[in-house]
C-alpha positions as CSV (number, residue, x, y, z in Angstrom):
1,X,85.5,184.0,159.5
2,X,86.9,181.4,161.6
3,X,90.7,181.9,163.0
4,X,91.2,185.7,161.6
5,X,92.4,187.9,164.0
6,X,88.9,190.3,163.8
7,X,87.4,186.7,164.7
8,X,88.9,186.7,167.7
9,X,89.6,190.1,169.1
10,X,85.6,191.6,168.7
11,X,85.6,195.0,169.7
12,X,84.6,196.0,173.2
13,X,81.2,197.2,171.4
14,X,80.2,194.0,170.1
15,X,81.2,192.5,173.3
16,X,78.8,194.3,175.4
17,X,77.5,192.1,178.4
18,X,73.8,192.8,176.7
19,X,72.0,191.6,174.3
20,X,73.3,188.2,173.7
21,X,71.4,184.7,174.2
22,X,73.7,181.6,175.1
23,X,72.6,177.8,174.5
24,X,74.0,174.2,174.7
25,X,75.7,173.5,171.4
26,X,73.9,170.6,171.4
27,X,70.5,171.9,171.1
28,X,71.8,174.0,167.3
29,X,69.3,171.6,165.9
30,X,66.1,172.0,167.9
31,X,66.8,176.1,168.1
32,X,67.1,176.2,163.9
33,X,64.2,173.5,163.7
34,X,62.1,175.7,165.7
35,X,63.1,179.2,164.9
36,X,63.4,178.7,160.8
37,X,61.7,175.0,159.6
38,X,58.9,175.0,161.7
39,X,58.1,178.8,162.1
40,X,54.6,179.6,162.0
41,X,54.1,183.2,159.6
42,X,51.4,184.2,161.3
43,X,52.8,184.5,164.5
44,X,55.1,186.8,163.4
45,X,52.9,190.4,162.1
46,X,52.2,191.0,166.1
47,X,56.6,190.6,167.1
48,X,59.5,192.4,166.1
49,X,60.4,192.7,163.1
50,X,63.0,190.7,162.1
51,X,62.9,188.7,165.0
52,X,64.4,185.3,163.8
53,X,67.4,188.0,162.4
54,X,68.0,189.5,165.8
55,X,67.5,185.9,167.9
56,X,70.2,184.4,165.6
57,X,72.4,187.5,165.5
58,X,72.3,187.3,169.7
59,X,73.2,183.9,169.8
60,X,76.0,184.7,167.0
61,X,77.1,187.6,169.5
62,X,77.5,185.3,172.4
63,X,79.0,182.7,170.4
64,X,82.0,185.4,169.1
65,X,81.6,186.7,172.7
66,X,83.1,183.5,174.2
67,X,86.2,183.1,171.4
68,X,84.0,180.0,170.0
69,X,84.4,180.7,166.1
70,X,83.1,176.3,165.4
71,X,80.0,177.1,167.3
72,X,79.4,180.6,165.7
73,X,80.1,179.1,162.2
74,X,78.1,176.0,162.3
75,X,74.7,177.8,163.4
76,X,75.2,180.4,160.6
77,X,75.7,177.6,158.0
78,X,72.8,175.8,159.8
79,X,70.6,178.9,159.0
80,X,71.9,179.3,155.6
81,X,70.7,175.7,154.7
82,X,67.9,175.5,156.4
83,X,66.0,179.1,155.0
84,X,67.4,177.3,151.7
85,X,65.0,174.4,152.5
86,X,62.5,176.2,153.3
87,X,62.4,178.8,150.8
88,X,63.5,176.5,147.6
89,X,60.6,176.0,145.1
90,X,58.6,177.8,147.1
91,X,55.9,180.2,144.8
92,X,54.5,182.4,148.0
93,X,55.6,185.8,148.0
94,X,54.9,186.2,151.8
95,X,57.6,183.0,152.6
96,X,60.1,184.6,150.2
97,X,60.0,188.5,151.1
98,X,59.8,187.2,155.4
99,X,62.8,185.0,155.1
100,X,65.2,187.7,152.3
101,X,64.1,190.6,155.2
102,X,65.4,188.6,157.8
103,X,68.7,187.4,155.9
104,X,69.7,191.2,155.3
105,X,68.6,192.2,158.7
106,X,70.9,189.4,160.0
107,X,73.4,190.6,157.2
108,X,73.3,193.6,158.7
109,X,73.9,192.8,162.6
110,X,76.7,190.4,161.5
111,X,78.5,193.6,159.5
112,X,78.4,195.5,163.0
113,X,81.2,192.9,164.3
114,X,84.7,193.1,163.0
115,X,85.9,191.2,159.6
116,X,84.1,191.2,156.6
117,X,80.4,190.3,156.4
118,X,79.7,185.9,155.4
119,X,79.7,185.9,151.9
120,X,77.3,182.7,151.9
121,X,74.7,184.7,153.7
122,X,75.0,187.7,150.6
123,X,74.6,185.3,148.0
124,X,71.9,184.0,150.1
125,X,70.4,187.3,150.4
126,X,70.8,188.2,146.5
127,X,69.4,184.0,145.5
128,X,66.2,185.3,147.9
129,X,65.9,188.3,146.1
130,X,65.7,186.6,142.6
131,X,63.3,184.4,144.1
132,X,60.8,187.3,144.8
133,X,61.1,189.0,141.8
134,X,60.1,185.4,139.8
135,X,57.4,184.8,142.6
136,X,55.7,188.6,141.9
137,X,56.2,188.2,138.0
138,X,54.5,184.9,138.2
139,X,51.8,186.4,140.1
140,X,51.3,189.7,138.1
141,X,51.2,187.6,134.7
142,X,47.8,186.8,135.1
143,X,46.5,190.1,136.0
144,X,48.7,191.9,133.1
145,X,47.5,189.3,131.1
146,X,43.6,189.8,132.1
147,X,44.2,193.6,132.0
148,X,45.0,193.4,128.6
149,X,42.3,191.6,127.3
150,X,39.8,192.9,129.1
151,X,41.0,196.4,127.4
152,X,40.7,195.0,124.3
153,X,37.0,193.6,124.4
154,X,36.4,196.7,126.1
155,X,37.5,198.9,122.8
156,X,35.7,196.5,120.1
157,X,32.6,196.3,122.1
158,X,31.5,199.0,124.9
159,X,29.4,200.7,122.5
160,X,27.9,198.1,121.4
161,X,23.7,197.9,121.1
162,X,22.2,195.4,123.9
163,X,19.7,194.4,121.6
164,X,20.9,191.1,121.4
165,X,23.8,188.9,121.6
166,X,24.0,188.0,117.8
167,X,23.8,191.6,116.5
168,X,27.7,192.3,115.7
169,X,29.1,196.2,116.4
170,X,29.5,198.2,113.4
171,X,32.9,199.5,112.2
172,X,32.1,202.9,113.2
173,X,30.9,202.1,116.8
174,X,33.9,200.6,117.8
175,X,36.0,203.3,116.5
176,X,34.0,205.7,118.5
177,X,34.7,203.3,121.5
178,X,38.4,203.1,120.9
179,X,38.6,206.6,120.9
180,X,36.7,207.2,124.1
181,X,38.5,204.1,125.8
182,X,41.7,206.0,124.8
183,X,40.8,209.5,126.3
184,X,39.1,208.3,129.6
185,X,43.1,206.0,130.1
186,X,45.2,209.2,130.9
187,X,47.6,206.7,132.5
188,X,48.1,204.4,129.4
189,X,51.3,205.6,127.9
190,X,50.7,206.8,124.4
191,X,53.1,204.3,122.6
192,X,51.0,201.6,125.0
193,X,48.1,202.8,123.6
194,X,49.4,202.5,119.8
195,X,51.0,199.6,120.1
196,X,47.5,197.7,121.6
197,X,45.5,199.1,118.8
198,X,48.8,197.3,116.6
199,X,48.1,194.2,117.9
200,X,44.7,193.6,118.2
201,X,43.2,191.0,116.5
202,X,39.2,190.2,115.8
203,X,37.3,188.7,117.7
204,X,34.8,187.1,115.1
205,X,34.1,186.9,111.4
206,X,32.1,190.1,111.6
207,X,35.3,192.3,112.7
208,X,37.4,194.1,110.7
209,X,41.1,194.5,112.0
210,X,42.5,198.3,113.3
211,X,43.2,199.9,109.7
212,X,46.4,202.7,109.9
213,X,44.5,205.5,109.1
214,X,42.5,204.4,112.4
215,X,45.6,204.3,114.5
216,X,47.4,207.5,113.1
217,X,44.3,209.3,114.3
218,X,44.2,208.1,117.1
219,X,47.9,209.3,117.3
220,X,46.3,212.8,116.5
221,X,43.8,212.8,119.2
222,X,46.9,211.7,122.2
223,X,49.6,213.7,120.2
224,X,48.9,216.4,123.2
225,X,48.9,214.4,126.1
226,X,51.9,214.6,128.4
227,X,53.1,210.6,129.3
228,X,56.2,209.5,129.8
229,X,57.5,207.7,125.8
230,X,56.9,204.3,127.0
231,X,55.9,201.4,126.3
232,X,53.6,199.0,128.7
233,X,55.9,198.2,131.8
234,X,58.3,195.2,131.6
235,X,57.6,193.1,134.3
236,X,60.8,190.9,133.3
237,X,63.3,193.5,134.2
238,X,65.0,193.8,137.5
239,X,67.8,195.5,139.4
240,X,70.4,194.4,141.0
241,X,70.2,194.0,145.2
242,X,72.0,196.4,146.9
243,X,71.9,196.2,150.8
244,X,73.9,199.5,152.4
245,X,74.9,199.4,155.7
246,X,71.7,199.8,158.1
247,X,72.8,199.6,161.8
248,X,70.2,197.9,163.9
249,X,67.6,200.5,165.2
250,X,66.2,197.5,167.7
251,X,68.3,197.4,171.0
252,X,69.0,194.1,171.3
253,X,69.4,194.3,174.9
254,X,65.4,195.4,174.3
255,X,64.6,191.7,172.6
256,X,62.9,189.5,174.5
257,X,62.2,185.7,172.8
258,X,58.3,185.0,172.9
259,X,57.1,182.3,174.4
260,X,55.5,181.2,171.3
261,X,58.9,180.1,169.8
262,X,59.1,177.4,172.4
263,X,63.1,178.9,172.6
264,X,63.3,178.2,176.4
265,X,66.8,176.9,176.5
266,X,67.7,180.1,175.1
267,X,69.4,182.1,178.1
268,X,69.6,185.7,178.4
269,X,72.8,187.2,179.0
């Protein structure tokens, strides 16, 4: 970034006398303490979106504005490092999905400079990403997990008579519950379906295990339904981040820094 000739020739665009918020080098610390380590979440559903983005892209601006490439670069690698610290080890999905929005919103106001976007802040944006996707898996494990077994009990012992707690379901019983289970789930896959019947196991002395000729029929009864040839999802597999180009739709002549931030050394421009 620093002492290409995009660097310091900005187009006349980028160097509009809006939008831009100027500060005492000096105070780099307090504005990335107060704008990214000690940011209060909460505060942030009623703003703009993306705020923290847009005030660090503005102060960015007016630091590219004024020909300073040091003070530009050393509050982007302050931000880097500090979202790092804030974000590393980290299991809440809220904390991790607020901060990899605002890095690709940032991302994005950066790329409508000339030169080439930081790398540092796309691998930050694609290290955020894998970060979510491990925070959501390790959330949705339990329920998948619960799902599962619940659909299991459910199939050896809806039917079963309320009498009492010791009397055990008969073969027969349960098969009829299977079968029912398996017609009233017309958003189970098919091969989902099969595959849990596969692998269920007893639950006590008095159960026999799922025979074949139980499961091919239950193939017969679903052999007409119309689901996609799946099994259940995989909740391991992700995609790879892509992040087109997405020109700002917020004004940032139109920002104004809340009060809230406790950003008052922040001036306008």
């Amino acid at each position: 970034m620093e002492g290409g000739p995009a660097a310091q020739c900005p187009t006349a665009a980028f160097r509009a006398p809006h939008g831009m918020l100027d500060y005492d080098p000096k105070d780099e610390a307090l504005l990335i303490r107060r704008l990214i380590t000690e940011l209060d979440l909460t505060k942030m559903a009623a703003g703009v979106p993306c705020l923290p983005a847009y005030v660090l892209a503005m102060c960015i601006r007016r630091a590219d504005d004024v020909n300073d490439a040091r003070r530009m670069q050393s509050l982007l690698n302050a931000s880097i490092a500090a979202i790092k610290d804030v974000t590393q080890g980290r299991r809440e999905l809220a904390l991790s999905s607020f901060w990899l929005a605002n890095c690709c919103r940032l991302l994005q106001c950066l790329k409508q400079r000339p030169g080439s976007a930081p790398p540092e802040l796309a691998a930050l944006c694609e290290a955020l990403y894998a970060q979510l996707c491990a925070n959501a898996d390790a959330a949705l494990q339990p329920m998948v997990g619960s799902t599962s077994a619940s659909w299991r009990s459910g199939c050896a012992s809806s039917s079963c008579s309320t009498a009492g707690p010791w009397r055990p379901c008969s073969p027969s019983s349960r098969r009829r519950s299977c079968c029912s289970s398996a017609r009233r789930a017309p958003r189970t896959p098919r091969p989902s379906i099969v595959k849990l019947l596969t692998l269920y196991s007893p639950v006590d002395e008095f159960e026999e295990r799922v025979s074949v000729a139980f499961i091919r029929t239950v193939q017969a009864k679903l052999k007409d339904r119309d689901d996609p040839n799946q099994l259940l999802m995989d909740s391991k597999r992700t995609f790879p981040l892509l992040i087109p180009y997405n020109p700002t739709p917020v004004p940032l002549d139109s920002i104004r820094v809340p009060s809230y931030l406790n950003l008052d050394f922040l001036i306008p421009l």
